[in-house]
C-alpha positions as a Markdown table, in Angstrom:
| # | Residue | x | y | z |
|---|---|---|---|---|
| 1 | Unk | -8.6 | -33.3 | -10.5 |
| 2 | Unk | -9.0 | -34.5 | -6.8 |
| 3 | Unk | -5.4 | -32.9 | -6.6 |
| 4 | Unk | -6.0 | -29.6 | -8.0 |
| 5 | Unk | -8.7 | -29.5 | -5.6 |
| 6 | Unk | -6.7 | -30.3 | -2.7 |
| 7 | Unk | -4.4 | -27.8 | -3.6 |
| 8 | Unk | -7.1 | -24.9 | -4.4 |
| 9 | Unk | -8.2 | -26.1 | -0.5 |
| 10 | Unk | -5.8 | -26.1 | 1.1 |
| 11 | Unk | -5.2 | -22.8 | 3.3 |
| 12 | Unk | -2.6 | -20.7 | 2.1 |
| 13 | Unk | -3.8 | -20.5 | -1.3 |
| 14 | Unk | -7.3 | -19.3 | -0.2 |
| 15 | Unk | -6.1 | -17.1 | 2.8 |
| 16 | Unk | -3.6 | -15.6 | -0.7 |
| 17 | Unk | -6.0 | -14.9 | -2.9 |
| 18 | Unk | -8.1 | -13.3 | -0.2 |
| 19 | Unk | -5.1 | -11.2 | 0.9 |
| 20 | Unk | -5.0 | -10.2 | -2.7 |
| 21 | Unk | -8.5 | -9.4 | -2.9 |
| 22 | Unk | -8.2 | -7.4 | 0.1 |
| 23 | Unk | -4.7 | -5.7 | -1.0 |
| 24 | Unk | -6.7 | -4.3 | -4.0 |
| 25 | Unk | -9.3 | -3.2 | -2.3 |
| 26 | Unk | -7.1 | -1.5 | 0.0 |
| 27 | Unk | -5.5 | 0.3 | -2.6 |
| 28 | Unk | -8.4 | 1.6 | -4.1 |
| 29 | Unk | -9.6 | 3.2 | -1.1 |
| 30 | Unk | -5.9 | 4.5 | -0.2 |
| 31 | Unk | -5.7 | 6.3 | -4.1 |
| 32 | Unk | -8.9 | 7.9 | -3.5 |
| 33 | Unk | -8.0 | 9.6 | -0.6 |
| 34 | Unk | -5.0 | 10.9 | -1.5 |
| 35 | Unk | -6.1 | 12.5 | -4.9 |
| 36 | Unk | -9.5 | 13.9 | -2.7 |
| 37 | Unk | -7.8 | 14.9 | 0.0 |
| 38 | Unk | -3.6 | 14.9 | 0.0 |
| 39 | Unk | -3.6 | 15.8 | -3.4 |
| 40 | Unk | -5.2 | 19.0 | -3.1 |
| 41 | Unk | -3.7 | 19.7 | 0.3 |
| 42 | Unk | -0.2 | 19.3 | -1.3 |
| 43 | Unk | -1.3 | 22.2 | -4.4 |
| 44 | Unk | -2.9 | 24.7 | -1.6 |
| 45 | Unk | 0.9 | 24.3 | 0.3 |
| 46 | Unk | 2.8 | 24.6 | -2.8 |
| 47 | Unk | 0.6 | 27.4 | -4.0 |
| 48 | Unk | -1.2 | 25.4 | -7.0 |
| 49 | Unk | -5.0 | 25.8 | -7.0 |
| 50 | Unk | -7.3 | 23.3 | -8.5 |
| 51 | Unk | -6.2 | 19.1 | -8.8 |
| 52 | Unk | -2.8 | 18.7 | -8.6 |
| 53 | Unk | -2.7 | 16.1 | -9.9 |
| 54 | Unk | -3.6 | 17.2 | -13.5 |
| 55 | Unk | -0.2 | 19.8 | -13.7 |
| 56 | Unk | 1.8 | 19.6 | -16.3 |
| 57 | Unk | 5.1 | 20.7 | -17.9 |
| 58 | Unk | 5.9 | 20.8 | -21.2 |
| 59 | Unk | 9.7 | 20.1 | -23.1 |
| 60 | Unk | 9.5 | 20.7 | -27.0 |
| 61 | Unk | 6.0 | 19.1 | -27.6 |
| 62 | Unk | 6.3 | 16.6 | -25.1 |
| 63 | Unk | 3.8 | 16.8 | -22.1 |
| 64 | Unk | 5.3 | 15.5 | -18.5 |
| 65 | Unk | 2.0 | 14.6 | -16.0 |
| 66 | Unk | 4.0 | 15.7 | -13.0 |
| 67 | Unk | 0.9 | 15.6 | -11.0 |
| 68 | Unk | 0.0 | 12.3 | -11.5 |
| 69 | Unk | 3.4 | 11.1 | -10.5 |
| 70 | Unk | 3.1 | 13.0 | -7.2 |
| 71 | Unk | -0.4 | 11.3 | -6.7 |
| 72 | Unk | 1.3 | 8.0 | -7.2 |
| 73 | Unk | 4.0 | 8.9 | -5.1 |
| 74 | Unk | 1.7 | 10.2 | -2.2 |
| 75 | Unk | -0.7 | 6.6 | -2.4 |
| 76 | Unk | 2.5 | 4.7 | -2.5 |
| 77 | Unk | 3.9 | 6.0 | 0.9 |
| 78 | Unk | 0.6 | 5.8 | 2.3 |
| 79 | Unk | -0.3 | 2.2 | 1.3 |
| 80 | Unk | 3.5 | 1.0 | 2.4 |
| 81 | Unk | 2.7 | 2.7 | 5.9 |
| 82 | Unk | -0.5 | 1.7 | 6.5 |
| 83 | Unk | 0.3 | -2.0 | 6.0 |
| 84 | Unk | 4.0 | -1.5 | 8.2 |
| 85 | Unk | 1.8 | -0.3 | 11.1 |
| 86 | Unk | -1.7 | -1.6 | 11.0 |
| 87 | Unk | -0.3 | -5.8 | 9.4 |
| 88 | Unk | 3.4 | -6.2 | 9.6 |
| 89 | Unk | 4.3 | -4.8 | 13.6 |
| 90 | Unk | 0.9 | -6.5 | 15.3 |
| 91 | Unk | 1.8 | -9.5 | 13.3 |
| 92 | Unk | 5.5 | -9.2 | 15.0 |
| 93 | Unk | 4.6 | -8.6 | 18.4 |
| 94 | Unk | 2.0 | -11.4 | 18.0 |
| 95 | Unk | 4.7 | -13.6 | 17.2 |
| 96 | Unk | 7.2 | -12.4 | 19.5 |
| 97 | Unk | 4.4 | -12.8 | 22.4 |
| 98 | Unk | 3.5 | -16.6 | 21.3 |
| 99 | Unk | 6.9 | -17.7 | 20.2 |
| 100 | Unk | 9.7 | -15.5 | 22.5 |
| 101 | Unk | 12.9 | -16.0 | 22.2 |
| 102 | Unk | 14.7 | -18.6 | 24.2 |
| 103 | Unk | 18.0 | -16.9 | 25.7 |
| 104 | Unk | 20.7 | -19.6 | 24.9 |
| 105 | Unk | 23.2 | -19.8 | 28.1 |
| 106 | Unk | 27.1 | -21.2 | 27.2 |
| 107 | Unk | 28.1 | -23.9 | 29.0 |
């Protein structure tokens, strides 16, 4: 047990499950702005009215939820940028500032 604890302590595992907390969060928020805002912005510029994300199309008697697809699409792209810009380049100049590379000169 008093290994299992250490491990659950030590700080990677927190600082994880916090980033996944957060993550989740995150995502939450980013889905409901696209399907309040992008969603609808992206039918009034195709010339769909209402939520786009409830169009359809239907083969035979199949139904395809293309708007829903789109949605996930649109929350996708804007979750991956979000965390390129606002986590993985101020964590790369932050490490290029404390760590910089050493030039290596031949002989």
């Amino acid at each position: 047990m008093k290994g299992f604890r250490s491990f659950i302590l030590r700080g990677n595992v927190v600082d994880l499950a916090v980033g996944i907390v957060i993550g989740a969060a995150f995502t939450a928020v980013v889905n409901g702005f696209v399907s309040a805002f992008l969603t609808p912005l992206v039918g009034l510029a195709t010339g769909a009215t209402g939520d786009m994300s409830r169009k359809t199309f239907t083969v035979g008697a199949t139904t395809f939820p293309y708007g829903t697809f789109i949605n996930a699409a649109i929350s996708f792209l804007l979750l991956v940028g979000a965390l390129y810009f606002l986590v993985v380049l101020p964590i790369n100049k932050l490490h290029e500032r404390l760590a910089p590379h050493q030039d290596v000169q031949a002989p």
